[in-house]
N, C-alpha and C positions, 0 to 999 in steps of 0.2 A: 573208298575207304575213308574212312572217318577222321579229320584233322583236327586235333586237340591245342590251343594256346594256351599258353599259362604263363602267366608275368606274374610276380613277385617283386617291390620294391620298399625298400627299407632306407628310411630318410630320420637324419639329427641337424637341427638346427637348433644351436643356442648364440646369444649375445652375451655377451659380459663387458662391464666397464671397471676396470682395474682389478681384475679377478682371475686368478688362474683358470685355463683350461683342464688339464689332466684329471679334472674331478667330474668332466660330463659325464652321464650317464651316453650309455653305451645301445647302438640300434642294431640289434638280435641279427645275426645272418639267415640267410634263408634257405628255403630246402625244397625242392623239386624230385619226387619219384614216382617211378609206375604212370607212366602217363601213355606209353601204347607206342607203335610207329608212326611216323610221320607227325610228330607233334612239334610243337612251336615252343619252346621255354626259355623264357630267359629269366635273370634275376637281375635287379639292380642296385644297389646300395652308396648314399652318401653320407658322410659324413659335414657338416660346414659350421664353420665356427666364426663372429663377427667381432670383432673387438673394437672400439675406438675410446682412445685415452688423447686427455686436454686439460693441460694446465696452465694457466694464468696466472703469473706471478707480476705484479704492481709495487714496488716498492719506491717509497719518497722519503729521500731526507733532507730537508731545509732546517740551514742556523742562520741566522743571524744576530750578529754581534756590534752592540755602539757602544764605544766605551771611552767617557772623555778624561781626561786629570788636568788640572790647572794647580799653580800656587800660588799665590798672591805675590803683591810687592811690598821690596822692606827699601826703606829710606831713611837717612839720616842727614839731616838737614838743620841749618842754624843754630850750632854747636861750638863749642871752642873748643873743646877738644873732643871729635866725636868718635862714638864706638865703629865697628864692622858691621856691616849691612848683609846679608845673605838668605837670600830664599832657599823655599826647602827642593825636595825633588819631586817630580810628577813622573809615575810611572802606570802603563799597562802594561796586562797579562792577559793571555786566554790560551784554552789549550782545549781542542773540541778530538774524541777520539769515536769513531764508527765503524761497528762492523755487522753486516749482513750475511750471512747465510742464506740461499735456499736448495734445496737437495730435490722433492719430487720423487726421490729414492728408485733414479735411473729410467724414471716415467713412467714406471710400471712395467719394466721391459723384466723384471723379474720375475714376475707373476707369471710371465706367459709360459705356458709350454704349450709343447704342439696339438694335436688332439690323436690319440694314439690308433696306430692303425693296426691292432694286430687281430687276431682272427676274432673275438668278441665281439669288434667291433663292426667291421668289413667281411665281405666274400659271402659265398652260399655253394650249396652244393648240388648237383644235378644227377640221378642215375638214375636205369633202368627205363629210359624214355624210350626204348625200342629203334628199331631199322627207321633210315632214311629221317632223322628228327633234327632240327635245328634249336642248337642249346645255346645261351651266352650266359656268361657271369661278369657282370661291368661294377665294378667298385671304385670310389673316388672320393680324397679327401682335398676340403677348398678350407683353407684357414687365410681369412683376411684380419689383417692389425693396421691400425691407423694409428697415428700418434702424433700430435699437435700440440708444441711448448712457445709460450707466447713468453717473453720474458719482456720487461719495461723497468729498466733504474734511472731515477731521473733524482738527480744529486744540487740543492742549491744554497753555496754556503758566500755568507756576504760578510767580511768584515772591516768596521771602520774604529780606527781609534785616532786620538788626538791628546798628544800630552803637550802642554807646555809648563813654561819654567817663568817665574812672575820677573819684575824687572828688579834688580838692586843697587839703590843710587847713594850715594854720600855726594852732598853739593853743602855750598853755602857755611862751611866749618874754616873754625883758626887753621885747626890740624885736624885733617883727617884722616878718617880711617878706611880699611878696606872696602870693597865692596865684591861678592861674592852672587851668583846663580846656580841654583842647582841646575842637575840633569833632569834631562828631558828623556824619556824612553818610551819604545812599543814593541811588547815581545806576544805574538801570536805563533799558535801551533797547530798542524789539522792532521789528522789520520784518517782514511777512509782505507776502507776492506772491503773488496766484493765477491761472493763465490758462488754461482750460480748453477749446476748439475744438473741436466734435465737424464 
């Protein structure tokens, strides 16, 4: 008697890189009949979907800050009756404020959905192959996702200040008077923010 095989295989392979699956196109099931007895049918069908997502995020912020104040010197000297001597004041300030964000919007893990297994997509169907026939219907879905977040903050804040205050002398008078220095000050501030989401 006459032995009849008949395979059928219905294959989807797509790639995407940050792109939802659920919109592939879809690989027809398949259909086996009337093939007689003792025939051989099988059907096979795959589905496989690749994904791979990578982000690199490099972020740098370098300050640097030199910031000097000086005041001179007040002197009263060879006087008979001399006034008050006083210098003024030396002050710094700085106030550095940062902030970074990066999001990646969950790496793309949003995007992905699965790739759908329902009958459109998967399965076939076999009849009327007659006595003594060997049939299969083998259907399979492989969804591979890769996902690689490289993150690098590298932060470099230097500061230097220097204030001072001049000298204030009264020498060499009948009568003398005061003698007075101002302040001396250094006022620095820094904020840094990091928020980084893969």
């Amino acid at each position: 008697m006459k032995k009849l095989r008949t395979t059928l295989t219905a294959g989807l392979l797509s790639v995407g890189l940050i792109a939802g699956m659920n919109g592939l196109a879809s690989a027809a099931p398949g259909s086996i009949d009337t093939t007689g007895p003792d025939s051989s049918n099988h059907i096979s069908s795959t589905v496989r979907s690749n994904m791979r997502i990578r982000n690199n995020n490099h972020v740098s912020v370098y300050n640097h800050n030199s910031q000097q104040a000086n005041t001179g010197n007040a002197t009263t000297n060879h006087n008979t009756r001399a006034g008050s001597a006083r210098t003024g004041n030396a002050s710094n300030a700085t106030t550095l404020n940062a902030s970074m964000t990066v999001d990646n919007s969950h790496a793309g893990t949003n995007n992905i959905m699965p790739v759908s297994t329902s009958s459109n997509n998967l399965g076939g169907s076999i009849s009327d192959t007659g006595p003594d026939s060997a049939n299969s219907v083998r259907s399979s879905v492989v969804n591979n996702v890769n996902v690689t977040n490289d993150n690098d903050l590298h932060v470099s804040n230097e500061n230097w200040q220097e204030a001072s205050s001049g000298d204030a002398t009264v020498t060499d008078n009948t009568t003398g008077g005061s003698a007075t220095s101002g302040n001396a000050s250094n006022t620095s501030s820094t904020t840094l923010n990091f928020r980084v989401t893969n």
